[in-house]
C-alpha positions in Angstrom: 36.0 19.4 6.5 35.4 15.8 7.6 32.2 17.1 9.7 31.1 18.7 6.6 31.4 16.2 4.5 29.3 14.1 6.9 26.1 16.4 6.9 26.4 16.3 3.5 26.3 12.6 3.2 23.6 12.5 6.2 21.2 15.1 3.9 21.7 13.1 0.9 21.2 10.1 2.3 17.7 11.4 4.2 16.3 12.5 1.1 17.4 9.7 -1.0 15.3 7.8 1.6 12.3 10.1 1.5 12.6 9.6 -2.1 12.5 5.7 -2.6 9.6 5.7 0.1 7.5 7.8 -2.0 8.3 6.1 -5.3 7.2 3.1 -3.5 2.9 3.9 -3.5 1.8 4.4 -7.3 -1.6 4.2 -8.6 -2.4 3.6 -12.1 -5.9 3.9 -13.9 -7.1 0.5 -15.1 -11.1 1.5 -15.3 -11.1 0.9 -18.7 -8.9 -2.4 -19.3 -11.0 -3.9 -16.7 -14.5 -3.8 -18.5 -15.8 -1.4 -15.8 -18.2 0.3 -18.1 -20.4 2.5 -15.6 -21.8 5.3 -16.2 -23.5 7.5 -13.1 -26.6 9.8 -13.6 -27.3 11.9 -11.1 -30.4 13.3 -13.1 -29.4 16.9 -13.0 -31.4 19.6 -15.2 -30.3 22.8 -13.6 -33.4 23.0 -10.8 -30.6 22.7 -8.0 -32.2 19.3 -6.4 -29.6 19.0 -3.0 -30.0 15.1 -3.9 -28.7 15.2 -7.2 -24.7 16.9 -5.5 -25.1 14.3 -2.9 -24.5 10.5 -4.9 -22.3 8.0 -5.2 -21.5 5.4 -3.7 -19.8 1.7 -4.0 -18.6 -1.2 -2.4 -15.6 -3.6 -3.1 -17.7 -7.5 -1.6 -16.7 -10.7 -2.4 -20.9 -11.9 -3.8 -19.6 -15.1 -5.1 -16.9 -16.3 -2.4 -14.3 -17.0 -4.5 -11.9 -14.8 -2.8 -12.0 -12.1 -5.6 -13.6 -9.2 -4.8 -16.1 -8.1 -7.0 -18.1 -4.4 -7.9 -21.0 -2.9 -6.8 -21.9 0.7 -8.3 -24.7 3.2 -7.0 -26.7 4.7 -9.8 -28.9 7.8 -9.3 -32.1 8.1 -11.3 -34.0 10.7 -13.5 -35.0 14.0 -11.5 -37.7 16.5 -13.0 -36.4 17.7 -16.6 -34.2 15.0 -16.7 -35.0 11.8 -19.1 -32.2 9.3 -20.0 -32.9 6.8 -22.5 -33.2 4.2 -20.4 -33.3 3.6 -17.0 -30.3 4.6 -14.9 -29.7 1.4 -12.5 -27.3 0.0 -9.9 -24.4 -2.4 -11.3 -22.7 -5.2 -10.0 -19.4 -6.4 -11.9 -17.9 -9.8 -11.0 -14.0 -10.6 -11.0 -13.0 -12.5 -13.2 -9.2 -13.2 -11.7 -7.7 -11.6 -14.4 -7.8 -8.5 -13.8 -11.0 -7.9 -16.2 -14.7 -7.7 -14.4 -17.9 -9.1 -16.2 -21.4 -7.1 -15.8 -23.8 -9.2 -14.2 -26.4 -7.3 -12.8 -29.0 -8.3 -14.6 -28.4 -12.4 -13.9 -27.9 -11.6 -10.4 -30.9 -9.3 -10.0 -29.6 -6.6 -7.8 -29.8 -3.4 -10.8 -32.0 -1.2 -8.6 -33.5 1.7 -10.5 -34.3 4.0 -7.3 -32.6 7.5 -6.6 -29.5 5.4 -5.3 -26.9 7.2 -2.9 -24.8 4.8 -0.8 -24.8 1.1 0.2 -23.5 -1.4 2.7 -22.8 -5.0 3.0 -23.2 -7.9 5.6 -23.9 -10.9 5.9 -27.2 -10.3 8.0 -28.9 -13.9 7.6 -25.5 -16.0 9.0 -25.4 -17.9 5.5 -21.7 -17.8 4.6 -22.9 -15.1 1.6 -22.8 -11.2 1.4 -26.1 -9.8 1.2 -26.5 -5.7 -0.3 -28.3 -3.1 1.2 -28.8 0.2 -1.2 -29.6 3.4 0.8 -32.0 5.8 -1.8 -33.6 8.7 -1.9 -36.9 7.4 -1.8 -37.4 2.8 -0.4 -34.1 1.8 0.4 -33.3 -1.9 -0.4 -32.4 -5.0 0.9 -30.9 -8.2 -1.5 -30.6 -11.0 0.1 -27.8 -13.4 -1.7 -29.3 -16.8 -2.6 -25.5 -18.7 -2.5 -26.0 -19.3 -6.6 -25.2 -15.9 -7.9 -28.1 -14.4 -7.4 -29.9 -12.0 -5.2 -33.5 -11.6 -3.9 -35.1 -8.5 -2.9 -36.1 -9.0 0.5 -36.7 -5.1 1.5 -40.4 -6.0 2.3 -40.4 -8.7 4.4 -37.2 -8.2 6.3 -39.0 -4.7 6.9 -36.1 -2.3 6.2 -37.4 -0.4 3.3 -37.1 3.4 5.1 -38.8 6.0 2.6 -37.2 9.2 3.0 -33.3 10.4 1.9 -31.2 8.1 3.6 -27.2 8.4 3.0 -25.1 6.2 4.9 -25.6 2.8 6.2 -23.3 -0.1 8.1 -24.1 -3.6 9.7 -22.7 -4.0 13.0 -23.9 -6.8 15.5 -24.4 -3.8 18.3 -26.3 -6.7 20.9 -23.4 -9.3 20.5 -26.5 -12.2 19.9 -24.4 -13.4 16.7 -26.5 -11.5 14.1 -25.9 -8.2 12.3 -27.8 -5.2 12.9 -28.2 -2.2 10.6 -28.0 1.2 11.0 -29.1 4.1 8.7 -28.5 7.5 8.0 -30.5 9.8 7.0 -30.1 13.2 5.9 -32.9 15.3 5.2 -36.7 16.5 4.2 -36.9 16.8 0.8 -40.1 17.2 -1.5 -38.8 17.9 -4.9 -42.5 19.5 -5.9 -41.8 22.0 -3.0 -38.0 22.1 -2.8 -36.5 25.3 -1.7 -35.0 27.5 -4.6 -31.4 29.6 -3.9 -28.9 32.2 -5.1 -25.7 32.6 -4.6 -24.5 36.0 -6.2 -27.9 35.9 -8.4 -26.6 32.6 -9.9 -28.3 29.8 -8.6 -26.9 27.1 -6.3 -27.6 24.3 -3.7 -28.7 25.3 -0.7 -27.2 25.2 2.6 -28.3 22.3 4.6 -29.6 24.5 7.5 -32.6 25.0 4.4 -33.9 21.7 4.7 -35.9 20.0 7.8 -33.6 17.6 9.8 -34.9 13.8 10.5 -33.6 10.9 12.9 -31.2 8.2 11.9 -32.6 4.3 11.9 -31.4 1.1 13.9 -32.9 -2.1 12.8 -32.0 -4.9 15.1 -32.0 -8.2 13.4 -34.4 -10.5 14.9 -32.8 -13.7 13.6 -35.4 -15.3 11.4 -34.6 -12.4 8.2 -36.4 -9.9 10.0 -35.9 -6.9 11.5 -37.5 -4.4 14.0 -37.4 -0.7 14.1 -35.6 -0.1 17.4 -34.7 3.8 16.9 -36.5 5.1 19.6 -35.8 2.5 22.6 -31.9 2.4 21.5 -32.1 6.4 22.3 -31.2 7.3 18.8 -34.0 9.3 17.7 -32.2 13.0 18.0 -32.9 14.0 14.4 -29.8 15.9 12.3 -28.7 16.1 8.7 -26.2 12.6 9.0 -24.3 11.5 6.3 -21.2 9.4 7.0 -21.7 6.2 9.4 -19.4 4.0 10.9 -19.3 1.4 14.1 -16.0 1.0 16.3 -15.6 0.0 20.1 -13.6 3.3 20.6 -13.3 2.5 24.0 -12.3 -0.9 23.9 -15.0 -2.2 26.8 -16.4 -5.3 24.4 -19.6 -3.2 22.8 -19.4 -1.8 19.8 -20.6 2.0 19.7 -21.3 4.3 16.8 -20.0 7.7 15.0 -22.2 9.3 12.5 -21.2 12.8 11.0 -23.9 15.4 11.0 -24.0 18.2 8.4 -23.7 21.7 9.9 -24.4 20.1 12.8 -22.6 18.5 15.8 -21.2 14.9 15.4 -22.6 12.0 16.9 -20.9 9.7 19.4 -23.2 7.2 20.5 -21.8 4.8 22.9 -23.6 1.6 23.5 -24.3 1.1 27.1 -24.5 -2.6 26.8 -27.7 -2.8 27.4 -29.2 -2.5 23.9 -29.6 1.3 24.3 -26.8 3.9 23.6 -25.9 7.5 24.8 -24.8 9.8 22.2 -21.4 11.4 24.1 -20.0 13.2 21.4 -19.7 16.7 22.8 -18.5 15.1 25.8 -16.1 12.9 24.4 -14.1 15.5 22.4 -15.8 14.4 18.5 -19.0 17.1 18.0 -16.9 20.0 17.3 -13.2 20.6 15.7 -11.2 22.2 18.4 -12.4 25.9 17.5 -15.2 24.7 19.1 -17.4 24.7 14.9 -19.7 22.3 14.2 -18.2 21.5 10.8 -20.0 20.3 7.1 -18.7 16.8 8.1 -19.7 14.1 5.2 -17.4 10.5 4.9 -15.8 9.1 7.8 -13.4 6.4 9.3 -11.9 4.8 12.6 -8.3 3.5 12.8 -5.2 3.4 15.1 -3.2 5.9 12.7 -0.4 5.8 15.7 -0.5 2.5 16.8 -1.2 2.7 20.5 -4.0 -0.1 20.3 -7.0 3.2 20.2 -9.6 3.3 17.4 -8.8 7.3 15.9 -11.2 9.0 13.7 -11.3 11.2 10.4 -13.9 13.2 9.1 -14.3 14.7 5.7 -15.3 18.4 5.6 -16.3 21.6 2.8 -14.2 23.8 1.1 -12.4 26.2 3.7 -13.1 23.2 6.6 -9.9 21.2 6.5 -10.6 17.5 7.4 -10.5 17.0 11.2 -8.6 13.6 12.8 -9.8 13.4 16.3 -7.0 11.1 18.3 -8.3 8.9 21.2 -6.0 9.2 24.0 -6.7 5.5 25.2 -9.1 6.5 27.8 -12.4 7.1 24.9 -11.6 10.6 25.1 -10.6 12.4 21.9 -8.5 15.5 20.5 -8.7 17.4 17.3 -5.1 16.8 16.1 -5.8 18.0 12.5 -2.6 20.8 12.8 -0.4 18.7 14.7 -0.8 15.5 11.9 -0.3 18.2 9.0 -4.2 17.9 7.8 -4.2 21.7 8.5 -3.6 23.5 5.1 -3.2 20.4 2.6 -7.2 19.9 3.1 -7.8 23.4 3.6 -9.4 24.0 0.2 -10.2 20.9 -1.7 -13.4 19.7 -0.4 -13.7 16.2 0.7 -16.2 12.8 0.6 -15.2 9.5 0.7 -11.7 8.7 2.9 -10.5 5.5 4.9 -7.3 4.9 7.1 -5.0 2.6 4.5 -1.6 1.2 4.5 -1.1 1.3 1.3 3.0 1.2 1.1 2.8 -1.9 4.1 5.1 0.2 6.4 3.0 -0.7 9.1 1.5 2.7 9.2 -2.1 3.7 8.3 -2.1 6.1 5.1 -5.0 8.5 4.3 -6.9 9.2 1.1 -9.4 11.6 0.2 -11.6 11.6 -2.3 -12.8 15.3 -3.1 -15.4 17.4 -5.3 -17.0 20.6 -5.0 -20.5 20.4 -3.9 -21.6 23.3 -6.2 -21.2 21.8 -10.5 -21.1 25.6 -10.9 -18.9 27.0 -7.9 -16.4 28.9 -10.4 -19.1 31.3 -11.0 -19.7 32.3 -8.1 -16.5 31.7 -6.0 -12.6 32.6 -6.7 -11.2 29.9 -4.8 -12.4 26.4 -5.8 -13.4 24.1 -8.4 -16.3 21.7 -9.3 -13.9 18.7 -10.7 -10.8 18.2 -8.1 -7.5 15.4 -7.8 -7.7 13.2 -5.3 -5.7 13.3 -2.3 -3.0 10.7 -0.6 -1.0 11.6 2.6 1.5 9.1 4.1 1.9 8.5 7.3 5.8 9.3 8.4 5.1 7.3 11.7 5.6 10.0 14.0 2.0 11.2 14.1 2.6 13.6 10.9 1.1 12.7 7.3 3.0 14.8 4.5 0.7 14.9 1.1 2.3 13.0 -1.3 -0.6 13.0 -4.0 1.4 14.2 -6.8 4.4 11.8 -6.6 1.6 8.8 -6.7 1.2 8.4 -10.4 -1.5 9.4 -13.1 -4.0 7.3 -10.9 -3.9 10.5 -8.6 -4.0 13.1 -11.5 -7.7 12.6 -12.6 -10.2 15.7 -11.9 -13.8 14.5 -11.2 -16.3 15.5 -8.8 -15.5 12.6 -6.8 -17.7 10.6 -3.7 -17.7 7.6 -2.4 -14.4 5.9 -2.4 -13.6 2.1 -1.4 -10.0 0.4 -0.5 -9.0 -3.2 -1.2 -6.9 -5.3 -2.8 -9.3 -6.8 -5.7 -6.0 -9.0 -7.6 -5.0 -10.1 -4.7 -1.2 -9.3 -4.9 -0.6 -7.5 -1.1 -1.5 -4.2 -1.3 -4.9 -1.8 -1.7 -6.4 -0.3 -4.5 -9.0 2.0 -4.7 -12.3 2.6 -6.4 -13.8 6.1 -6.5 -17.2 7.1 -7.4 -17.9 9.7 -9.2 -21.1 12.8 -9.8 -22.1 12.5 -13.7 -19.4 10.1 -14.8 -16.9 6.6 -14.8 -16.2 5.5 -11.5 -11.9 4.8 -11.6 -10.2 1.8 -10.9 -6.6 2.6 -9.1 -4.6 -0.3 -9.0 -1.5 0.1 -6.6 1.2 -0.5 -8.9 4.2 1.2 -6.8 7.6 -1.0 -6.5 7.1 -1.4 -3.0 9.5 -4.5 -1.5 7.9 -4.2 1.9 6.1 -7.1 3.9 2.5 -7.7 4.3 -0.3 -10.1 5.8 -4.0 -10.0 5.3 -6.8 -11.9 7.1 -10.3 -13.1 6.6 -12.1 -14.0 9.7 -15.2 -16.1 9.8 -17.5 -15.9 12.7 -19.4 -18.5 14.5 -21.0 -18.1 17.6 -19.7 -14.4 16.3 -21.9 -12.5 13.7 -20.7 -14.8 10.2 -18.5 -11.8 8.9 -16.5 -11.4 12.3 -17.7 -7.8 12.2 -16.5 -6.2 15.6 -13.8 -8.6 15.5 -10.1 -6.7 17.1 -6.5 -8.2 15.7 -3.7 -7.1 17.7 -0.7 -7.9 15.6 2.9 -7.9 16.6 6.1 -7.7 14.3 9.2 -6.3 14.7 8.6 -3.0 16.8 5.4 -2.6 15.7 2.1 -3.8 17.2 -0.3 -2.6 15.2 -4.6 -3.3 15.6 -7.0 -3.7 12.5 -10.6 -4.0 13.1 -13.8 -4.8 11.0 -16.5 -2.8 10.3 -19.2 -2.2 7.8 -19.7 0.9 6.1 -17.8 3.9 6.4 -15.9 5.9 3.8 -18.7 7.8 2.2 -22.2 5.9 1.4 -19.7 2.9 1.0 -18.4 -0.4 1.4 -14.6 -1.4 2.0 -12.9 -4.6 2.1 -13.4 -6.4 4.7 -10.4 -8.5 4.9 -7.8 -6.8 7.6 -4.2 -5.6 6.0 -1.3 -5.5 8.0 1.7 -3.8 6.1 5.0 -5.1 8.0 7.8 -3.6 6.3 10.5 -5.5 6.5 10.2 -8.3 8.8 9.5 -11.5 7.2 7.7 -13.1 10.3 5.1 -12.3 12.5 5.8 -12.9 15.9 1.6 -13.4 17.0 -1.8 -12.4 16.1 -4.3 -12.1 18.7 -7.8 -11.8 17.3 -10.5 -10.4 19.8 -14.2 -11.9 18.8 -17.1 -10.1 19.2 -18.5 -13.6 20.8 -15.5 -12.3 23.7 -13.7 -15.5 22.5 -9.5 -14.5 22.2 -7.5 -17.1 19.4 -4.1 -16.9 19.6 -1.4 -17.5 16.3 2.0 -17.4 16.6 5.3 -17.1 14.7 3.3 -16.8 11.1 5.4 -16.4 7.8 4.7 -13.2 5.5 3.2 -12.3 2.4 -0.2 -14.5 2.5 -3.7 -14.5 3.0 -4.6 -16.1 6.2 -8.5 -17.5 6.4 -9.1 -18.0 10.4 -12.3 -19.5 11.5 -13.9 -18.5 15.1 -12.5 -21.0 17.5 -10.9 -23.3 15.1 -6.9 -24.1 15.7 -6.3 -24.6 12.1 -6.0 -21.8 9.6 -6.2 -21.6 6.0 -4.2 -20.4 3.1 -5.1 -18.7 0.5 -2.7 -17.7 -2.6 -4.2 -16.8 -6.4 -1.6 -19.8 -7.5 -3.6 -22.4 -5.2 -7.4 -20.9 -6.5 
């Protein structure tokens, strides 16, 4: 009886824990409290443009460094036998530290009216101030911040202005000279006055990628004076594909940082930089072009991070309807595995169809969370498909710690109850309380706003690094944090997600330990800073090679 009445107590007790961790990550929709008033136009009239399905983008940046982070919205633009009123354009919303955003795009001049899709940010001119770049279909753009609130379109003289469909974009300082570099995506051939015309079922559709002409991605390297050259071909990245997703990461941890692209039908792209300002693309080799059936997969948003914790840069990959989302484990030697069954990815992303995603903690156990943002591709798929729909939730899946996520979207509040054709989706904490939020872009409609609102009690730390002799945003920068039993490593990047731009302050959920025994921050400059025995629950501003830190808290702004 007495060993009865202990499994019962054991069982209750387990699921009264499983319970109160769960309760603890709640999202709640604030788009329209906070003055967000964005409306996306993708320009569709029904002639099945591929552009017009493909969108969406945004970026949580701090423009104004004041430690808020601020909004920045991709707009589409008008398509043949589509007129809007007035001009779709670009949006940039600045926090006001209240919890409410003000639209000033106009004042600060960055309200591009091109066929937007995705966008980046970096600090590419070593100023102290984010700059924007806005990947179109049609000249991309470059804004330049001028340290007073405003921008300046420099897309002409800095020589970046690419023509054709680009996607995805991310700064990364790949030569380790102290300046960021910029690479770009790009997708397709697409004349819209000769664009292919397709059925699916005698109801037309979007067709397949394999019906469009692939082209080759773009590396501009920064030449230090606001410049940049064209380097694609002697970098030994001119294998052309349908790319989509973009992100940079020193997967194998030998001080250059290297570069995974997602490819659309197509293999992935590992491209590892030799060192030597030229790269080898290793992606079959290494374990990343194919999922372990051995498919190239409809691969579109993309992320690296150490979901386990042993000190390795892992990846995830978004993929279509009847795909499920592949995580590709490195193994600590730069070789990866598709673990999508053995993490629980299998059926849970089976049949929603997936875009924007990033590797959060967003309950500060310590553990790297994943969210998905997903959308058919088709606006008409119930027509011609059973299983599917055009507007879909949002997924979240914790991480349990023990290599397995478990899908927990419906016990995460109304935030995760919206249907929308969702894309490009963005994670940071814009109040500044200790834990993430989200921003989702959306085809057709209002982006939303998720403000993590869950009870959670557990312990956090976030960090903003400054680069000197380092690139100026610290991009490439490794922390290796220790508390507790958990060593966990955060690294900065541009880019990733999909067409997107997270936070780039690093979050370290600690769970309950109240001090951090030491923070050891890898430069890309190859300088190592040491910190030691460092309280919870703050914002830590650490300066390349400088012994003194700040601290930042909302109360002290």
């Amino acid at each position: 009886m007495n060993y009865l009445r202990t499994i019962i107590i054991c069982t209750f007790c387990v699921i009264m824990s499983l319970f109160q961790v769960y309760a603890d990550i709640k999202f709640t929709d604030v788009t329209q409290a906070s003055g967000i008033h964005f409306q996306h136009v993708n320009g569709a009239s029904g002639k099945k443009f591929l552009v017009e399905t493909m969108c969406g983008g945004a970026a949580f940046l701090d423009y104004d460094n004041d430690f808020d982070l601020d909004v920045y919205l991709v707009n589409g633009a008008d398509l043949p036998g589509h007129t809007s009123p007035t001009p779709p354009m670009n949006r940039l919303y600045r926090n006001n530290s209240d919890g409410t955003f003000t639209d000033v795009t106009e004042e600060a001049g960055v309200g591009d009216t091109g066929y937007g899709m995705g966008c980046c940010a970096g600090d590419y001119d070593n100023d102290g101030d984010v700059d924007i770049y806005v990947t179109n279909f049609g000249p991309n753009v470059l804004y330049r911040n001028n340290s007073d609130g405003t921008f300046t379109d420099v897309t002409k003289e800095a020589g970046v202005g690419y023509p054709g469909c680009s996607v995805g974009c991310a700064f990364a300082d790949y030569d380790n000279d102290g300046d960021l570099d910029l690479f770009v995506a790009n997708y397709m051939k697409l004349d819209l006055q000769n664009s292919p015309i397709c059925m699916q079922g005698g109801i037309p559709a979007y067709c397949r990628p394999e019906d469009y002409e692939k082209v080759p991605n773009v590396l501009y390297q920064n030449n230090g004076d606001g410049t940049f050259t064209d380097v694609t071909q002697q970098a030994g990245m001119t294998a052309p594909g349908r790319f989509l997703g973009a992100v940079w990461g020193d997967y194998d941890d030998d001080g250059y940082i290297d570069l995974f692209v997602a490819n659309d039908a197509l293999e992935n792209f590992l491209y590892h930089n030799n060192g030597d300002g030229t790269f080898t693309e290793m992606g079959l080799f290494l374990g990343v072009a194919l999922n372990e059936h051995g498919d190239a997969e409809n691969c579109m948003g993309v992320d690296f991070g150490d979901y386990d914790n042993d000190g390795a840069l892992d990846i995830i990959v978004c993929n279509y309807q009847g795909q499920t989302n592949t995580i590709y484990h490195n193994d600590g030697s730069g070789v990866f595995w598709d673990m999508t069954s053995e993490c629980g990815l299998g059926e849970v992303t089976l049949i929603p169809m997936s875009w924007g995603t990033g590797f959060s903690d967003f309950d500060n156990d310590g553990y790297l969370d994943l969210f998905f943002a997903n959308g058919h591709l088709h606006d008409n798929i119930e027509m011609f498909e059973e299983v599917g729909n055009y507007k879909q939730t949002n997924q979240l899946l914790r991480n349990n710690g023990n290599g397995k996520f478990s899908d927990i979207s419906t016990q995460c509040g109304s935030g995760l109850t919206i249907k929308k054709a969702s894309r490009g989706a963005v994670f940071g904490d814009y109040d500044n309380d200790g834990d993430i939020d989200i921003l989702v872009a959306n085809i057709g409609e209002s982006p939303d706003l998720l403000r993590s609102d869950g009870e959670n009690k557990n312990h956090w730390l976030a960090l903003k690094l400054i680069g000197t002799k380092s690139n100026r945003d610290a991009i490439g920068a490794k922390v290796i944090l220790t508390a507790g039993n958990l060593r966990q490593m955060r690294y900065v990047k541009s880019g990733s997600s999909y067409l997107s731009q997270n936070d780039m302050r690093l979050f370290f959920g600690l769970g309950d330990v109240e001090i951090v025994e030491s923070i050891e921050i890898r430069w890309p400059s190859g300088l190592v800073q040491r910190l030691e025995k460092i309280p919870a629950d703050q914002y830590l501003i650490i300066t390349e090679g400088q012994e003194e830190y700040k601290r930042y808290s909302r109360e002290t702004k």
